[in-house]
C-alpha distance (Angstrom), angle and dihedral (degrees) to the residues before:
residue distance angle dihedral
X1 . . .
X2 3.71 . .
X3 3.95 126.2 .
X4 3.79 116.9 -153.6
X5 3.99 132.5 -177.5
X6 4.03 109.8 -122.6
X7 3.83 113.5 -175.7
X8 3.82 95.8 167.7
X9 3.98 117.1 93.0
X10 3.65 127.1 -89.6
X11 3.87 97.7 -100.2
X12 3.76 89.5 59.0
X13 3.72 96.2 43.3
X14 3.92 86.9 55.6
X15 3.98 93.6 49.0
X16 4.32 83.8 52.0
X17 4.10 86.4 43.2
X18 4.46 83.2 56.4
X19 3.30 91.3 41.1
X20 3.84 88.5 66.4
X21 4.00 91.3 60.9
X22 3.57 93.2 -123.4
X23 4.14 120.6 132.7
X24 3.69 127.9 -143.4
X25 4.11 149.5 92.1
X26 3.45 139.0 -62.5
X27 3.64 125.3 -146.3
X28 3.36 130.9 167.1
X29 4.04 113.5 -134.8
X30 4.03 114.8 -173.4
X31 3.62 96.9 -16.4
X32 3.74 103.7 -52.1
X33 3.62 119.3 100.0
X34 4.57 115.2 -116.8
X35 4.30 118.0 -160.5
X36 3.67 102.1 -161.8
X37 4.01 103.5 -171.8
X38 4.05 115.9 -161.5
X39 4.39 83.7 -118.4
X40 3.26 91.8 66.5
X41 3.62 109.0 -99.0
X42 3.68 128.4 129.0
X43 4.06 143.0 -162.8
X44 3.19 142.3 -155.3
X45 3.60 132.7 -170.0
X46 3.89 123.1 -173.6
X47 3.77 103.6 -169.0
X48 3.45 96.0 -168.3
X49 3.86 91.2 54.6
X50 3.90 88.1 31.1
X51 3.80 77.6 -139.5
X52 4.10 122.7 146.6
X53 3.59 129.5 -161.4
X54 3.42 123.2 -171.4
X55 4.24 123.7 -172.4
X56 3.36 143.4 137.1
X57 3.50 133.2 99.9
X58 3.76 109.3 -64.7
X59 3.89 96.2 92.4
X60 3.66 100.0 -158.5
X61 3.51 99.6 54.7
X62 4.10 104.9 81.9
X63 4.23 81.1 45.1
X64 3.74 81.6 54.3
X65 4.20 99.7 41.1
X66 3.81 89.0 48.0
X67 3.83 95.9 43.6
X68 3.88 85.2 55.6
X69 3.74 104.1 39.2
X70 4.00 84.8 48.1
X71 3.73 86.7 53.9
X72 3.96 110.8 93.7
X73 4.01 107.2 -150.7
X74 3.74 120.2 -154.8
X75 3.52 116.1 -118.8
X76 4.18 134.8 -170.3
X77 3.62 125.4 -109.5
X78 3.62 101.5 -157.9
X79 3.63 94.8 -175.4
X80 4.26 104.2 90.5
């Protein structure tokens, strides 16, 4: 089980959460946000902690989530 801090918004969390190759749902249950992947894994994001947890069985996945939420992405400011 590993629990992660996530102050970006939902949309981007989900694009890191693809990133990691894994497939599943995402539902959100009493206003936190749940990734249930079809290997077992699952996340959690409380956006008013900004706190993830990530368990379940597929081992690899919280390795993956924080490898890609660590990851800063370059983005374009298209407003020069």
């Amino acid at each position: 089980m590993a629990n992660l801090k996530w102050a970006g918004g939902l949309e981007e969390l989900r694009a890191a959460v693809d990133r990691t190759g894994r497939i599943g749902d995402w539902i959100e249950v009493d206003g936190h946000h749940v990734f249930r992947a079809v290997e077992g894994g699952v996340l959690t994001w409380y956006s008013k902690t900004k706190t993830v947890l990530v368990q379940g069985s597929d081992e690899g996945f919280a390795a993956a989530v924080d490898a890609e939420i660590r990851t800063p992405r370059a983005t374009l400011n298209f407003d020069d």
